[in-house]
C-alpha positions as a printed Julia matrix, in Angstrom:
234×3 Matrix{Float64}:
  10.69    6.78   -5.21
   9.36    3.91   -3.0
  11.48    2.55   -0.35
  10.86    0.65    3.23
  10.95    2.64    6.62
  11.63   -0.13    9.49
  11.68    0.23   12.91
  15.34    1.24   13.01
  14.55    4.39   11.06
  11.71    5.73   12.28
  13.97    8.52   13.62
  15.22    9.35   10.38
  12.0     9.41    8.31
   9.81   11.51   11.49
   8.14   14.15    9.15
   7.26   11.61    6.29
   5.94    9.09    9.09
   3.68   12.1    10.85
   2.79   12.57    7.22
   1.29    9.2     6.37
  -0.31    8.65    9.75
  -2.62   12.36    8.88
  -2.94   11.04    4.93
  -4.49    7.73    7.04
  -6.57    9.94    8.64
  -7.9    11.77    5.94
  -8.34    8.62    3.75
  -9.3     6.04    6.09
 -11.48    8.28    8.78
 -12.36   11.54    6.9
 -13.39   10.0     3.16
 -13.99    6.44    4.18
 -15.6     6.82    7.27
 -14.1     3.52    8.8
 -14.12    3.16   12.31
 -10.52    3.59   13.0
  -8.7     5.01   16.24
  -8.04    9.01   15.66
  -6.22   11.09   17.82
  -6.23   14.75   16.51
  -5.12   14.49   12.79
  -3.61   11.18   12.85
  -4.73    7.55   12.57
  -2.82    5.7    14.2
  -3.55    2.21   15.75
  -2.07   -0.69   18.43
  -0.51   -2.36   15.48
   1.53    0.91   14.55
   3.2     0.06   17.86
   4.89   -2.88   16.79
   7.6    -2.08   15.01
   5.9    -2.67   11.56
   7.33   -1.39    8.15
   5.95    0.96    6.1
   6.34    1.22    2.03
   6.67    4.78    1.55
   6.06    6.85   -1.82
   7.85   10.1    -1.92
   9.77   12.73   -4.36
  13.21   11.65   -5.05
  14.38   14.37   -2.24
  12.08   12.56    0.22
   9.94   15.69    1.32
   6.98   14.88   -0.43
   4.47   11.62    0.41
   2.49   10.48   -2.46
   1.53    6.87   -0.56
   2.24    4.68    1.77
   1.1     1.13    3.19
   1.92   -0.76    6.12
   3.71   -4.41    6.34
   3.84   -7.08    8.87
   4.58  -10.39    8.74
   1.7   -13.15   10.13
   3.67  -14.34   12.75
   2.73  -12.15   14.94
  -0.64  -10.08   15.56
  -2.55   -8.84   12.37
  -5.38   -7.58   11.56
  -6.27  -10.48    9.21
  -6.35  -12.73   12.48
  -7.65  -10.36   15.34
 -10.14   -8.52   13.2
 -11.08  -10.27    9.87
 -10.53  -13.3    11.28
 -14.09  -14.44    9.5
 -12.96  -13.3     5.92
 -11.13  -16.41    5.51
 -12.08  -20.28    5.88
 -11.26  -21.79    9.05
  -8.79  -24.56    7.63
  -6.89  -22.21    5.98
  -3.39  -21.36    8.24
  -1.94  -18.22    6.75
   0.53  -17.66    9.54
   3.79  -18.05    8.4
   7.53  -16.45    8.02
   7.33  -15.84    4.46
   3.79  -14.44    4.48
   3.0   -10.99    5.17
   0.23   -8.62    5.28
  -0.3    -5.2     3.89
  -2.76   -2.86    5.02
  -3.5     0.86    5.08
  -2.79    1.44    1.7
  -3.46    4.73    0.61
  -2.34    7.24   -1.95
  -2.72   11.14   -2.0
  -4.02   12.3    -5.29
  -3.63   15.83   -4.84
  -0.13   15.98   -4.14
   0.16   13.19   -7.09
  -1.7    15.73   -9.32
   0.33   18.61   -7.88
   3.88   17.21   -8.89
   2.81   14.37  -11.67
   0.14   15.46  -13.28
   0.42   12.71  -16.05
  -0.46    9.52  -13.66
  -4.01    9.43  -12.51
  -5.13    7.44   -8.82
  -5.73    4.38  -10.4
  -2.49    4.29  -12.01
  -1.12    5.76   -8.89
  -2.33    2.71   -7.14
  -0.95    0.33   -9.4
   2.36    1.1    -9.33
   2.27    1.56   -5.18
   0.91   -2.22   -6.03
   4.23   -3.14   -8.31
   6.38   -1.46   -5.77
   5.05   -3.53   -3.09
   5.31   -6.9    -4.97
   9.37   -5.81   -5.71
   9.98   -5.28   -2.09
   8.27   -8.41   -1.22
  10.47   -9.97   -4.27
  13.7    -8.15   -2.55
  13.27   -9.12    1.23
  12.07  -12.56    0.71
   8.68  -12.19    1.1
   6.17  -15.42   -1.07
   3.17  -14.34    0.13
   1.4   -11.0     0.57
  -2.04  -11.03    2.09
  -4.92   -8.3     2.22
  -8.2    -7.65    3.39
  -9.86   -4.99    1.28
 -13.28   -4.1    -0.58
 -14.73   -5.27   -3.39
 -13.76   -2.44   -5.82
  -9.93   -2.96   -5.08
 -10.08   -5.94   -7.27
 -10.32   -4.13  -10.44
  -7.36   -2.37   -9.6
  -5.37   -5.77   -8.68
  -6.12   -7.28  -12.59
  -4.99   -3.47  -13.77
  -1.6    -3.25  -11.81
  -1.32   -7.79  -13.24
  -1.26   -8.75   -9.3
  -2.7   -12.39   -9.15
  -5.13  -12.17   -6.75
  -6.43  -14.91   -5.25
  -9.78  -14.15   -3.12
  -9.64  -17.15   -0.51
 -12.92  -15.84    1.43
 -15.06  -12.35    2.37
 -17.55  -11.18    4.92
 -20.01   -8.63    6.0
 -20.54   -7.28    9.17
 -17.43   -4.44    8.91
 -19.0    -1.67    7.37
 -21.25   -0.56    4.1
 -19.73   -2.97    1.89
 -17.78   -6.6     2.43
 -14.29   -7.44    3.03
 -12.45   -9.57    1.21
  -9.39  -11.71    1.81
  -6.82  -12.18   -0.81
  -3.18  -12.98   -1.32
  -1.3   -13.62   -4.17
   1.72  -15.07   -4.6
   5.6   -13.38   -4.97
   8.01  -14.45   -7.37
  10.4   -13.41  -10.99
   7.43  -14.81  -12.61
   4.73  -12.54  -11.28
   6.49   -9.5   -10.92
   7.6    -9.55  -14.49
   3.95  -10.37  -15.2
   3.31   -6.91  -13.59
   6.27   -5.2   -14.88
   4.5    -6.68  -18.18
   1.02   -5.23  -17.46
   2.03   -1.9   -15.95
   5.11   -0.67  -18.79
   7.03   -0.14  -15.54
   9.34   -1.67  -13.62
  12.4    -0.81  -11.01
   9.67    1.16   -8.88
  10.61   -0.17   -5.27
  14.48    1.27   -4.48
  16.82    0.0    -1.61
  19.36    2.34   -1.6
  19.43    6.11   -3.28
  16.77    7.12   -6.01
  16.06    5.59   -9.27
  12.89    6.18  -11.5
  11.15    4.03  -12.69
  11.59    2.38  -16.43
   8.74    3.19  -18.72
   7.75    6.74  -17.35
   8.81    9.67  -18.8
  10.99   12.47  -16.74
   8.1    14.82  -16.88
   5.83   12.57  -14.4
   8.87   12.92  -11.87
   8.97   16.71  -12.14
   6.88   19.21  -10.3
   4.59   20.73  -12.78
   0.73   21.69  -13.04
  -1.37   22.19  -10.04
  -4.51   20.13   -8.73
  -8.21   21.26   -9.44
  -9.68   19.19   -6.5
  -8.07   16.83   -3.8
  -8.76   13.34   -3.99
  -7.15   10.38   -1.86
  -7.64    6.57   -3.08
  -7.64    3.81   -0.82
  -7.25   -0.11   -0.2
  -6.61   -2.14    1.85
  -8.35   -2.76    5.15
């Protein structure tokens, strides 16, 4: 199930929180190599302390973490606008109430493998993609926006997203970052809902799977033969 952790529940949701800040680690520090703050076995950063939300993906029991990104709205500091500030064209104001940015997306293929053998880490990342546009669709959200690497587009046109790339740079790391956003609405969520066979992925209250998979992918079955973790997002 995917569902949002705000600041008012961060008590509640402890373990699955400590969770996704050492799957950051792994993903974003270990395998990436991305200069990001680590302390121990967690990555964790100044914007973690603002009260962001997160889009977690867990069993239905809520034990498990299979993903997780973080969202804040561009009102306030980002890291499109304090970091990849250049990835984007000076004339271009993408502060505003109704758009938000994701970042730190990341999903953990082992554990994905481990309980759903039947959805592979690109299709893993597409539906934490579709979940993300219906919570945007549910809390009012027209705009998400994301800095990420080249290779993340392919996933984008898999998952339907309509990305629009508004700029990139160099200068970050091995490869550029991009800046993209698309837009949230009925019309492009179905489109997704379309693309992907799935749809009812992002839940508000209590568990519901998803329309389009099978029980068996929600069921703990064959074990992993090697971990894997796929990222995007900056």
């Amino acid at each position: 199930m995917f569902f949002i952790v705000q600041a008012s529940d961060y008590g509640q949701h402890r373990k699955l929180l400590d969770r996704m800040f050492r799957l950051r680690k792994q993903v974003f520090h270990d395998e990436l190599q991305w200069d990001v703050p680590v302390i121990g076995d967690i990555e964790r950063d100044a914007y973690d302390d603002l009260s962001p939300a997160y889009l977690l993906w867990t069993d239905e029991a809520k034990r498990t973490l299979y993903g997780s990104l973080r969202l804040m709205p561009t009102t306030g500091p980002t890291l499109l606008n304090d970091v990849f500030r250049k990835t984007y064209p000076r004339n271009l104001d993408l502060c505003h109430p109704t758009i938000w940015e994701g970042t730190r997306m990341c999903i953990d293929a082992e554990e994905i493998a481990l309980s759903m053998p039947e959805i592979e880490p690109q299709q893993a990342m597409c539906m934490l993609l579709l979940a993300l546009g219906e919570c945007a669709l549910d809390h009012g959200i027209q705009t998400l926006i994301s800095n990420y690497e080249p290779h993340m587009k392919r996933i984008y046109n898999r998952a339907g997203a309509p990305l629009t790339e508004v700029g990139k740079a160099d200068g970050f790391g091995k490869r550029p970052v991009c800046c993209g956003l698309f837009e949230v609405n009925t019309k492009t969520i179905n489109g997704m809902r379309e693309k992907t066979g799935m749809s009812g992925l992002h839940v508000k209250d209590g568990a519901k799977r998803p329309i389009g998979m099978g029980d068996a992918a929600w069921m703990s079955s064959a074990s992993a033969a090697h971990r894997a973790t796929w990222a995007g997002a900056a």
